[in-house]
Backbone as a chain_set.jsonl record, in Angstrom:
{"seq": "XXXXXXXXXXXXXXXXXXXXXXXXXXXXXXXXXXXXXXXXXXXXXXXXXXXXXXXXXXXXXXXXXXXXXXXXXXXXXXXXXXXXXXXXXXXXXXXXXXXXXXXXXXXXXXXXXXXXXXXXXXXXXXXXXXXXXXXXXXXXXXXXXXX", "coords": {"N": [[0.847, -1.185, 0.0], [0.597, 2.496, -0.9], [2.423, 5.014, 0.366], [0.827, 7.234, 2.448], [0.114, 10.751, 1.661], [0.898, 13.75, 3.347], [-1.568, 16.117, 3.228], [-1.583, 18.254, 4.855], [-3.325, 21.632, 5.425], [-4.64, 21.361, 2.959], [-6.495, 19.32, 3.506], [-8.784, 20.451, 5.353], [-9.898, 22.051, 3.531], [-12.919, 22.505, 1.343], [-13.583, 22.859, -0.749], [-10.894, 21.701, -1.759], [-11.688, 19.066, -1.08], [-14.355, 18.609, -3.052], [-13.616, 18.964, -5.327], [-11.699, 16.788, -6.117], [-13.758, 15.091, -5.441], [-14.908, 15.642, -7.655], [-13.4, 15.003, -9.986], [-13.149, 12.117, -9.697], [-16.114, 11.223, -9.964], [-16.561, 12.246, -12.443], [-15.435, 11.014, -13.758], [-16.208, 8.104, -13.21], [-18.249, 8.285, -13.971], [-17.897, 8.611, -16.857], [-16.594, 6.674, -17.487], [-18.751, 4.873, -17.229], [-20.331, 5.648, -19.118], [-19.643, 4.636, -21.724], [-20.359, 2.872, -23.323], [-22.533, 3.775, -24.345], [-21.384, 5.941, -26.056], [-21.562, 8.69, -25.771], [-20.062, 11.48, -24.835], [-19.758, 13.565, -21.161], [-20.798, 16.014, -21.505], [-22.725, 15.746, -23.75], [-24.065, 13.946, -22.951], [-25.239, 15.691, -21.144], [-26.75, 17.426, -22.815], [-28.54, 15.865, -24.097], [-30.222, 15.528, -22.241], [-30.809, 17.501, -21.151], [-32.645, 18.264, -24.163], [-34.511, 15.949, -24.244], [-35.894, 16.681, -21.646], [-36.849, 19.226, -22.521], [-38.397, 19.177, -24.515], [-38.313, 20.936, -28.37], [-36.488, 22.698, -27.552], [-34.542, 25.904, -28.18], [-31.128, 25.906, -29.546], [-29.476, 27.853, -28.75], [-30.964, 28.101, -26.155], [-30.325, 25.715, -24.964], [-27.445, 26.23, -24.512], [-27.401, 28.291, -22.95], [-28.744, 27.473, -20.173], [-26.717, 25.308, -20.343], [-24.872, 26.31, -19.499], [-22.43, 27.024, -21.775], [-20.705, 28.594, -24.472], [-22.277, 29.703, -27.708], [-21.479, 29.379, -29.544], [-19.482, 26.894, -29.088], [-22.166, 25.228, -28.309], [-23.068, 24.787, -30.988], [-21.282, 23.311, -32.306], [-21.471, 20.995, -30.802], [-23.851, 20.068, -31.198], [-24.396, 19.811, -33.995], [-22.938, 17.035, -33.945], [-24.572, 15.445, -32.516], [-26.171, 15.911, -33.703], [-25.146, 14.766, -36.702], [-25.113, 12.139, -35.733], [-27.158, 10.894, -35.608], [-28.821, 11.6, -33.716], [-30.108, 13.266, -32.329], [-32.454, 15.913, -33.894], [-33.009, 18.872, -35.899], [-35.746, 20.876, -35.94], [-37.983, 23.161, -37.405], [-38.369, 26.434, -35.664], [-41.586, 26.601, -34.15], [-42.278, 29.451, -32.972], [-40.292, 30.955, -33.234], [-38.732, 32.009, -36.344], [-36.064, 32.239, -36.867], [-34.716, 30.475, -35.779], [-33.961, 26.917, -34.77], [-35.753, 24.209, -33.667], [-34.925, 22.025, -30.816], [-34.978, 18.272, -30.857], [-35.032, 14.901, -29.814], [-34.481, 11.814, -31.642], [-35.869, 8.962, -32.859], [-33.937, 7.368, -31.923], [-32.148, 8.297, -30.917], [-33.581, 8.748, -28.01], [-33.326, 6.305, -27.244], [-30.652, 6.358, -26.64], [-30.508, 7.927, -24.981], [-32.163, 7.072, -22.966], [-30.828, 4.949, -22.228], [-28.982, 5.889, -21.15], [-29.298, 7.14, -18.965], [-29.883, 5.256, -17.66], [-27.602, 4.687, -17.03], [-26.023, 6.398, -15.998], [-27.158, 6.577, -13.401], [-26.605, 4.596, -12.124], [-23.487, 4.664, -12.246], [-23.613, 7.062, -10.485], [-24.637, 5.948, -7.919], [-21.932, 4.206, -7.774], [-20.175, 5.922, -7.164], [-21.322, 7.345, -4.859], [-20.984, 5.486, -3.229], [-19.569, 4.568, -0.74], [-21.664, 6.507, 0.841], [-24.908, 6.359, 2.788], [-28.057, 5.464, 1.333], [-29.599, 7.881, 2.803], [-27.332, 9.813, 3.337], [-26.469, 10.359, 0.752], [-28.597, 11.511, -0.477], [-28.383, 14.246, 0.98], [-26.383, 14.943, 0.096], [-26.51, 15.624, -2.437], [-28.632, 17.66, -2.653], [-27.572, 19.682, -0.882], [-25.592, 19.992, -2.494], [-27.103, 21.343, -4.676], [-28.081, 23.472, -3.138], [-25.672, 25.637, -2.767], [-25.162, 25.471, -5.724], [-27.269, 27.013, -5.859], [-27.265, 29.045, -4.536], [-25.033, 30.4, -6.134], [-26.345, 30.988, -8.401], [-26.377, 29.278, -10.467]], "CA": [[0.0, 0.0, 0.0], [1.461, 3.326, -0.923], [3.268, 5.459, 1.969], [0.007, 8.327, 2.792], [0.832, 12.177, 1.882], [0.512, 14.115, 4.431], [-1.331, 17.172, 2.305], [-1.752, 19.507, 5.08], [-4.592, 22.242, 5.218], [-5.304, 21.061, 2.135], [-7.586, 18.149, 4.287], [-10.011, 20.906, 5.767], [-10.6, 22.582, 2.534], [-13.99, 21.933, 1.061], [-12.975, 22.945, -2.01], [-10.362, 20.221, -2.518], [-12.247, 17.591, -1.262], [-15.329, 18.869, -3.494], [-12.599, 18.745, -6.674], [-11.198, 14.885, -5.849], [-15.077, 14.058, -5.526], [-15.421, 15.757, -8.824], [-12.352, 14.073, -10.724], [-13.825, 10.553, -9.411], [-17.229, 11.23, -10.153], [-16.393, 12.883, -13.737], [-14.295, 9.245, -14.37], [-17.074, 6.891, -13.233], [-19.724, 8.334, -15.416], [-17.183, 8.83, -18.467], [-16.587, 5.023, -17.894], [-20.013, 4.187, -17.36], [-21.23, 5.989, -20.511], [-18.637, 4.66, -22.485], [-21.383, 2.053, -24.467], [-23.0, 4.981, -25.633], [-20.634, 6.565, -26.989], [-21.754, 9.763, -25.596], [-19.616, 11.858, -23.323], [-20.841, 13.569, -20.004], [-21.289, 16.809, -21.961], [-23.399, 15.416, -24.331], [-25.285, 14.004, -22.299], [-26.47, 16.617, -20.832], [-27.453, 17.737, -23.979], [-29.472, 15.207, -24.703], [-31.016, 15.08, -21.335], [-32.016, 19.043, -21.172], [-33.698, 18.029, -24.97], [-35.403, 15.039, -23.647], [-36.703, 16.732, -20.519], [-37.821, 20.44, -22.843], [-38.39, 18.846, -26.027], [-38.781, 21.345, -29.017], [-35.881, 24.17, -27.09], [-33.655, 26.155, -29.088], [-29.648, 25.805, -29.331], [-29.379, 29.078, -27.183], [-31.566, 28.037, -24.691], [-29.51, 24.623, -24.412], [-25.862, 26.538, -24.309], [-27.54, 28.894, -21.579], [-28.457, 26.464, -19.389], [-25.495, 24.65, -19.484], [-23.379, 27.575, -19.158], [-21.682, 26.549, -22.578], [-20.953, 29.401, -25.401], [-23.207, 29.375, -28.092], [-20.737, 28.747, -30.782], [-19.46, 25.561, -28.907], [-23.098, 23.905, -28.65], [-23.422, 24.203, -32.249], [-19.896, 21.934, -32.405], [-22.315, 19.705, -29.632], [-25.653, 19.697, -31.618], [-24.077, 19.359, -35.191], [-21.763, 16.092, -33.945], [-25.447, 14.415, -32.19], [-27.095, 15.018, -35.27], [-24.726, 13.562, -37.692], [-24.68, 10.762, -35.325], [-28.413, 10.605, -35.66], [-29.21, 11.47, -32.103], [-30.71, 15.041, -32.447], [-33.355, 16.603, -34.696], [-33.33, 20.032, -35.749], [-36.901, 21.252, -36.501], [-37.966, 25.038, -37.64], [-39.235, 26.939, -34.306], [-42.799, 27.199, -34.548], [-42.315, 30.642, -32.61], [-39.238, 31.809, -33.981], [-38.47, 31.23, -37.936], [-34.722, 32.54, -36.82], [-33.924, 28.845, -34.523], [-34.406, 25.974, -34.621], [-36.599, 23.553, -32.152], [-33.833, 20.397, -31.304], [-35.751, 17.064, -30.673], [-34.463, 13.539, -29.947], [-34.674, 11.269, -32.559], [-35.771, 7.546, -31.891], [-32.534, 6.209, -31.716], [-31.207, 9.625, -29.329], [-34.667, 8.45, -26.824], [-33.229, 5.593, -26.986], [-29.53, 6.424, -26.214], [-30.636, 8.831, -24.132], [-32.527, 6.268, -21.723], [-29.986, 3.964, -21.792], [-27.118, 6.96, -20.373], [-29.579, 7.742, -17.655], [-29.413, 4.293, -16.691], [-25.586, 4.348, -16.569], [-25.641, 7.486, -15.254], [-27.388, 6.432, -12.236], [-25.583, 3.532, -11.878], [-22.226, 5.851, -11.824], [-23.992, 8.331, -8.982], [-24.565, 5.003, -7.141], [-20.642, 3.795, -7.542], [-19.596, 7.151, -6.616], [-21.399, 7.688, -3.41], [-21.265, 3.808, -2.537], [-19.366, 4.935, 1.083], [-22.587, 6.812, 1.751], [-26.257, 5.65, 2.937], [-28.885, 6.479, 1.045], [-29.591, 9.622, 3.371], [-26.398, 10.708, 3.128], [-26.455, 10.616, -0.916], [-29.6, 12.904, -1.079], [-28.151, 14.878, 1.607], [-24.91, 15.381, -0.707], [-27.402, 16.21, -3.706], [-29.411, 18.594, -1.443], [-26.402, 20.642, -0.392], [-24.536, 20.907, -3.936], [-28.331, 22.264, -4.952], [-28.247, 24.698, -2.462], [-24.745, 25.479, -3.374], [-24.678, 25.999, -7.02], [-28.733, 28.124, -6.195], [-26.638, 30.583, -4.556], [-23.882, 30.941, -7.25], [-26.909, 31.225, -9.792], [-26.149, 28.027, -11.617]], "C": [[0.89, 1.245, 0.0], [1.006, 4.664, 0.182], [1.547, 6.741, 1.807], [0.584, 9.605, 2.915], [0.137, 12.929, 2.558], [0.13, 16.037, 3.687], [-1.705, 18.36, 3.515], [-3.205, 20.246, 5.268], [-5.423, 22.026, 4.261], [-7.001, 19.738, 2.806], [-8.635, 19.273, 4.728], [-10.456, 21.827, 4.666], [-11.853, 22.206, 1.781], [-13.979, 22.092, -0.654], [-11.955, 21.78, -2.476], [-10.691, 18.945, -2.344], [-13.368, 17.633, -2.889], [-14.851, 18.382, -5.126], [-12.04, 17.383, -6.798], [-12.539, 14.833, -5.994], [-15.308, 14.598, -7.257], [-14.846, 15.063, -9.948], [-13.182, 12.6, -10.5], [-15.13, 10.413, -9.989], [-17.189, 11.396, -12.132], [-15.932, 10.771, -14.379], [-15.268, 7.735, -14.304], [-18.023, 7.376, -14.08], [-19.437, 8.13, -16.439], [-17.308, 7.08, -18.675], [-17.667, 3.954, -18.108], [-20.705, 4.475, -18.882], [-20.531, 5.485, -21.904], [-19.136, 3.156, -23.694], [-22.075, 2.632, -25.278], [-22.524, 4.94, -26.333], [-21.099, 8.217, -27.235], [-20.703, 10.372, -24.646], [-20.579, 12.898, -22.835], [-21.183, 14.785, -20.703], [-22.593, 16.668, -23.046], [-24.434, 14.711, -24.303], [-26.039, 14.473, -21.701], [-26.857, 17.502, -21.452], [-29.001, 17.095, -23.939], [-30.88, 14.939, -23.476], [-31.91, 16.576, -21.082], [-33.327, 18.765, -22.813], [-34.503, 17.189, -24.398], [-36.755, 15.682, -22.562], [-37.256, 18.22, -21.258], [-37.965, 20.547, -24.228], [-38.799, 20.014, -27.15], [-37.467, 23.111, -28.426], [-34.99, 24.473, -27.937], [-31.788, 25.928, -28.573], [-29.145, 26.774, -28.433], [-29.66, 28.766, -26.16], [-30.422, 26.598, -23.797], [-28.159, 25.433, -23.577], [-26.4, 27.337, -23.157], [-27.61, 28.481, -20.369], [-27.872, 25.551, -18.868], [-24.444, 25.538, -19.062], [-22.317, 27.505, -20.238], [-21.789, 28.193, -23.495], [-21.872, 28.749, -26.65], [-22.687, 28.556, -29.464], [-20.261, 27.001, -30.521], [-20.535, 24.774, -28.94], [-23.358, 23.95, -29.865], [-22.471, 22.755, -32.472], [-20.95, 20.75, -31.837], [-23.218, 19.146, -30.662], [-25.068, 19.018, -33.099], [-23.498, 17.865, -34.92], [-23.253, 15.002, -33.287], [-25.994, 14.526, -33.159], [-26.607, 14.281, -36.27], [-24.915, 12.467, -36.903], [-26.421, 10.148, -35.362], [-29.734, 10.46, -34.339], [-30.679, 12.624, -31.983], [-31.369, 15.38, -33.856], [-33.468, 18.151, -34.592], [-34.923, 20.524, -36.917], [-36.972, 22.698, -36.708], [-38.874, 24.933, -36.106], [-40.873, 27.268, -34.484], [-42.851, 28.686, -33.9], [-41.447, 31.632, -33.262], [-39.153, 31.312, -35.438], [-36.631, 31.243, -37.871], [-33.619, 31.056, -36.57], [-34.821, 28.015, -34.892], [-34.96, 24.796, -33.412], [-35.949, 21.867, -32.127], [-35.298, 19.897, -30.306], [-35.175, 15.72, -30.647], [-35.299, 12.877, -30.865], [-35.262, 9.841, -31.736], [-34.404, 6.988, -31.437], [-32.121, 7.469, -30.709], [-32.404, 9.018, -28.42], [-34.118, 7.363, -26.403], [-31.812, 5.623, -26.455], [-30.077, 7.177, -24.656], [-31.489, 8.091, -22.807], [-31.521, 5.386, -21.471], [-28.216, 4.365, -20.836], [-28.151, 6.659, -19.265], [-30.024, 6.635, -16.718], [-28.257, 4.202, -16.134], [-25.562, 5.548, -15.926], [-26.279, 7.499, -13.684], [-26.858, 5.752, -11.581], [-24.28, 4.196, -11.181], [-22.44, 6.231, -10.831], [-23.827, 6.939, -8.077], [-23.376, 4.24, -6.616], [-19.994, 4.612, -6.846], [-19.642, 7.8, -5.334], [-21.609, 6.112, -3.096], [-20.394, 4.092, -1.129], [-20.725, 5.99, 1.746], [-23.681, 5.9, 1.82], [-26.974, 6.137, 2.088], [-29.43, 7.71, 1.796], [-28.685, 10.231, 3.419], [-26.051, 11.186, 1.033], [-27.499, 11.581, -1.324], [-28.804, 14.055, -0.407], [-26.417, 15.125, 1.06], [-25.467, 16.283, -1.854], [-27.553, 17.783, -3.504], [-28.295, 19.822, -1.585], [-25.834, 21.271, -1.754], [-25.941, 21.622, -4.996], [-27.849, 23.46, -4.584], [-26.71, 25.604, -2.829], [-24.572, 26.039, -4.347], [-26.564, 26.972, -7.085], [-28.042, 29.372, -6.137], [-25.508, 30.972, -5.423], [-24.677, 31.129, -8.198], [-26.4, 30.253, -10.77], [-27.127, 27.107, -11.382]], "O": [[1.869, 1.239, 0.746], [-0.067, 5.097, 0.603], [1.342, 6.966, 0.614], [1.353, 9.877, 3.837], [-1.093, 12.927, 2.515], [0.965, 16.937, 3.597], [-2.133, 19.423, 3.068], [-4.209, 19.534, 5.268], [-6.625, 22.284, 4.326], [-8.157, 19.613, 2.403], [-9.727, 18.876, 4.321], [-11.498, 22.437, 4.91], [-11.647, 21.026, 1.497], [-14.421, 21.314, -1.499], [-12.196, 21.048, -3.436], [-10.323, 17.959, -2.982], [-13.175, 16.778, -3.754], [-15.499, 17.675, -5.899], [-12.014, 16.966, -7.956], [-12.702, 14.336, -7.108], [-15.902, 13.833, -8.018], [-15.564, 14.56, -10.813], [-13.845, 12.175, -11.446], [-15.298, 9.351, -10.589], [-17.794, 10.637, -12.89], [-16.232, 9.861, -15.152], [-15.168, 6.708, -14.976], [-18.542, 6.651, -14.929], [-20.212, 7.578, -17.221], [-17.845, 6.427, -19.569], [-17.7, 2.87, -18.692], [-21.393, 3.713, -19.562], [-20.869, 5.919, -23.006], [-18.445, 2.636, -24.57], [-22.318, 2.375, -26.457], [-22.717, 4.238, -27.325], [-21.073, 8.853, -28.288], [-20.472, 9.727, -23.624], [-21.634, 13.242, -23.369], [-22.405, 14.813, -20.56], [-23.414, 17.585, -23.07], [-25.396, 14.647, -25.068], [-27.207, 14.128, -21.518], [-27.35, 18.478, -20.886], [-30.119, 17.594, -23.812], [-31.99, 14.436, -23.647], [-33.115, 16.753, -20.902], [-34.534, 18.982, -22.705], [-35.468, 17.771, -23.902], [-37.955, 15.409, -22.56], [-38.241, 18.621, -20.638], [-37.779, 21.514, -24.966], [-39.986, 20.246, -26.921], [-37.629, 24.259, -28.842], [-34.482, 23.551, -28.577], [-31.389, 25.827, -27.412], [-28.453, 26.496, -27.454], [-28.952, 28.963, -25.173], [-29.973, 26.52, -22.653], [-27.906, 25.306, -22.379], [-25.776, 27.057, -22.134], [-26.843, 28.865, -19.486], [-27.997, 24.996, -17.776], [-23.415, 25.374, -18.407], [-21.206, 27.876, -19.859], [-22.755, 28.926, -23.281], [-22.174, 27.556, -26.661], [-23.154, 27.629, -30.126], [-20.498, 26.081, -31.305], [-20.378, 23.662, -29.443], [-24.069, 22.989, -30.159], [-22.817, 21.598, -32.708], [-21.147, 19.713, -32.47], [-23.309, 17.947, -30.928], [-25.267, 17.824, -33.324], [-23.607, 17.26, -35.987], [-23.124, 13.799, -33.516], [-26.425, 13.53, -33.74], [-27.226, 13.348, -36.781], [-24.865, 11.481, -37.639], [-26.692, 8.971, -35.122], [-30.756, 9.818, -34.1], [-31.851, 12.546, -31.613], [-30.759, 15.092, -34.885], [-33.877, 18.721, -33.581], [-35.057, 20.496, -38.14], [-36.104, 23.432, -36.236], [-39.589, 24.069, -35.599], [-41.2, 28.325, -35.022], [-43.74, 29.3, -34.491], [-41.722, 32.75, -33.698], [-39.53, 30.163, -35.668], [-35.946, 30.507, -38.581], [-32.485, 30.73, -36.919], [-35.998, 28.151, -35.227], [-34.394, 24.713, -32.322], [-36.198, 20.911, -32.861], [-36.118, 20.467, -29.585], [-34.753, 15.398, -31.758], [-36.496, 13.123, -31.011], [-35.197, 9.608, -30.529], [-34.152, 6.171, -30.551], [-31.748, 7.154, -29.579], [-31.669, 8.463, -27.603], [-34.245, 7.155, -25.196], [-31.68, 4.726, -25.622], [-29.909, 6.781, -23.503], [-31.4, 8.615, -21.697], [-31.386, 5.057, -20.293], [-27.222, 3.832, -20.344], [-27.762, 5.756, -18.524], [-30.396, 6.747, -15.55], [-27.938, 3.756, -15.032], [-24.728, 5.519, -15.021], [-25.915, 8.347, -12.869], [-26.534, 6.067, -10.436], [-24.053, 4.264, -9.973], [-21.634, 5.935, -9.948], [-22.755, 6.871, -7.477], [-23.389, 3.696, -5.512], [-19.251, 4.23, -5.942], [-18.782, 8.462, -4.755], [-22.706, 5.781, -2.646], [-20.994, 3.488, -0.24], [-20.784, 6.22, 2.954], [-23.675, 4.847, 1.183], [-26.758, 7.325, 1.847], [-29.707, 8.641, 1.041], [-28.894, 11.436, 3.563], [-25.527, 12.139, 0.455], [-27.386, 12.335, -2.29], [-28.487, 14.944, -1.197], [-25.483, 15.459, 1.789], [-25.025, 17.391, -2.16], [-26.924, 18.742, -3.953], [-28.354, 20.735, -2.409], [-25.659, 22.448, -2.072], [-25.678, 22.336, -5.963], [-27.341, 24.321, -5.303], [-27.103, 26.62, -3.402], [-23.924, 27.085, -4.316], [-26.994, 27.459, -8.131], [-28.002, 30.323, -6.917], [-25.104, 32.123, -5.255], [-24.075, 31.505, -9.205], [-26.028, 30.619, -11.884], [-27.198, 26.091, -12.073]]}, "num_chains": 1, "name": "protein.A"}
């Protein structure tokens, strides 16, 4: 077993634990999703379409906090792959209204199995009350940073 570094203040920072849980967490989903053939950005693409079917490419990149130019790179790379549908906006004629395809409904249920799976590997040292009560907190958390 290798020798334990002794990092210091770094141990009561909440911030570097918060960053190790995020590295770990980032690595079990990547590995879990890795039948897709989606990564974790792209899945939460596909999971904001899924859950506000018919929203425009703006509204996506806003909500993830992405520029607008990069989710085109996003949206163009699920639709060649046949994931994503771009429809005309029935409100706007300017945008377009993205839509999962059958085969993206169908990717797209089969991440948010693995992706639960993952959350479940990831907090497997907590109880279930301590796993909402991790949720809970990084809610409250990223409400007050406005994210």
């Amino acid at each position: 077993m290798p020798e334990k570094t002794n990092i210091g203040p770094l141990n009561d920072l909440m911030t570097y634990h918060l960053r190790r849980a995020q590295v770990t967490s980032f690595n079990n989903f990547t590995d879990a999703m890795a039948e897709t053939q989606v990564t974790p950005g792209q899945f939460g693409v596909l999971t904001l379409i899924a859950s506000n079917e018919g929203m425009s490419q703006s509204a996506v990149a806003r909500s993830l906090g992405v520029e607008r130019s990069t989710m085109v790179a996003v949206i163009d790379g699920l639709e060649n792959r046949g994931l994503v549908l771009r429809k005309p906006s029935p409100t706007d004629r300017r945008s377009n209204a993205l839509v999962l395809s059958d085969e993206g409904k169908e990717v797209y249920a089969r991440g948010l199995e693995l992706a639960k799976k993952s959350d479940r590997v990831t907090t497997s040292a907590l109880n279930d009350e301590e796993a909402v009560q991790l949720v809970t907190l990084l809610r409250k958390m990223n409400s007050a940073a406005g994210v």
